[in-house]
C-alpha positions as CSV (number, residue, x, y, z in Angstrom):
1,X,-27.9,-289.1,11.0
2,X,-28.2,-288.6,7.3
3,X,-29.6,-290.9,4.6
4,X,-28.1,-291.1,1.1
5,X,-29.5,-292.1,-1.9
6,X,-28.1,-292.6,-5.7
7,X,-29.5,-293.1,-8.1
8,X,-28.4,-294.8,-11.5
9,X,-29.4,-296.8,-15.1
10,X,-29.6,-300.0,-14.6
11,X,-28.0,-301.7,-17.1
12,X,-28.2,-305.2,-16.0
13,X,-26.7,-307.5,-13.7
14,X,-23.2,-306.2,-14.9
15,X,-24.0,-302.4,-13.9
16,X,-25.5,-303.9,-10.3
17,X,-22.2,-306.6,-9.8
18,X,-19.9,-302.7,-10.8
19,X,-22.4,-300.5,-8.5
20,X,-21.8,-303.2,-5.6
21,X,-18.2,-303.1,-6.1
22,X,-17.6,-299.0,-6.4
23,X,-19.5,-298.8,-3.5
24,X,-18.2,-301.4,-1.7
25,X,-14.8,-299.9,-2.4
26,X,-16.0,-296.4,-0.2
27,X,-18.7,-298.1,2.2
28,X,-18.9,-300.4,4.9
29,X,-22.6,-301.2,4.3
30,X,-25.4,-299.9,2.2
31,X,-28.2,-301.3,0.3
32,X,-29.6,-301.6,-3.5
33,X,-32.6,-301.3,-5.1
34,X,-33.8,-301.9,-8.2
35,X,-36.7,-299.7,-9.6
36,X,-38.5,-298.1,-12.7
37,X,-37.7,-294.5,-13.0
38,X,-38.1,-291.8,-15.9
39,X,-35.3,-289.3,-17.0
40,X,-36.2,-286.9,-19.7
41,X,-39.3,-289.0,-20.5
42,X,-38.1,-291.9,-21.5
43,X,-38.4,-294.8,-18.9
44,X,-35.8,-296.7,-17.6
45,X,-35.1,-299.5,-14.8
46,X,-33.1,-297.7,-11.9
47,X,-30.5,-298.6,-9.7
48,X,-31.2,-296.9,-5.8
49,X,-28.0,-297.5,-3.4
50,X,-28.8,-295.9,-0.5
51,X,-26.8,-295.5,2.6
52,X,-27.1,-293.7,6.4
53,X,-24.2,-291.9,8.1
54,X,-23.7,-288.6,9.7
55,X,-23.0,-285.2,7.5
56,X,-19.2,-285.8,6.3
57,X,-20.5,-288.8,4.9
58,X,-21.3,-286.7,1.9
59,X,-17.9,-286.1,0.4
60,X,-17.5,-289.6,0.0
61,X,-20.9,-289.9,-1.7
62,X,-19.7,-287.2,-4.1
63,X,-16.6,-289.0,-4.9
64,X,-18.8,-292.6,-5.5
65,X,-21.5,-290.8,-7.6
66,X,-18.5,-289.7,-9.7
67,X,-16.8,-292.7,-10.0
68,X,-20.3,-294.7,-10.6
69,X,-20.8,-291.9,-13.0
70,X,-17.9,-292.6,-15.2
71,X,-17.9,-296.4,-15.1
72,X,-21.7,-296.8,-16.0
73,X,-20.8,-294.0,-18.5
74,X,-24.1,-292.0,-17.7
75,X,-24.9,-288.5,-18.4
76,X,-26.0,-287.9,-15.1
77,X,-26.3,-289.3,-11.6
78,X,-29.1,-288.2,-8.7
79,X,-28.1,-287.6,-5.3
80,X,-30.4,-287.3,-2.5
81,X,-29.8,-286.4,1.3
82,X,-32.5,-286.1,4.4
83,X,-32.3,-286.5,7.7
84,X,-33.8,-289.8,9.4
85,X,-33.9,-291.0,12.8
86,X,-32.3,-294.7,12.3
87,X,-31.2,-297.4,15.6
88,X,-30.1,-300.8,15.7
89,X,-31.9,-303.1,17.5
């Protein structure tokens, strides 16, 4: 198993309510953060969806970061990938 992570501007409650829908539109569950990050160093409040699946999962996190990308009209987006151990209990 794989976990995901994006990372974004946040921009508000708008940029969170369009992040929540993108991702809603390619995922059946995943989970936001907010946070303070720093990107070229300037500070900035953050947006973290992150998300667990298996390896093909990562096509469809390309094709989100793209999407979220364009909407949020950002000059870049962070993707990260590691393995985890995860179970349901």
């Amino acid at each position: 198993m794989r976990a995901f992570r994006i990372y974004t501007e946040d921009l508000g409650d708008r940029a969170l309510q369009e992040v929540i829908k993108l991702a809603g539109s390619y995922l059946e569950g995943f989970t936001v953060y907010r946070g303070q990050g720093v990107w070229r160093g300037q500070s900035e409040a953050s947006l973290i969806l992150e998300v667990l699946g298996d390896d093909s999962l990562g096509r469809t996190i390309q094709g989100l970061a793209a999407q979220l990308k364009e909407a949020l009209h950002q000059e870049a987006i962070l993707i990260t990938e590691a393995p985890v151990t995860a179970r349901l209990i």
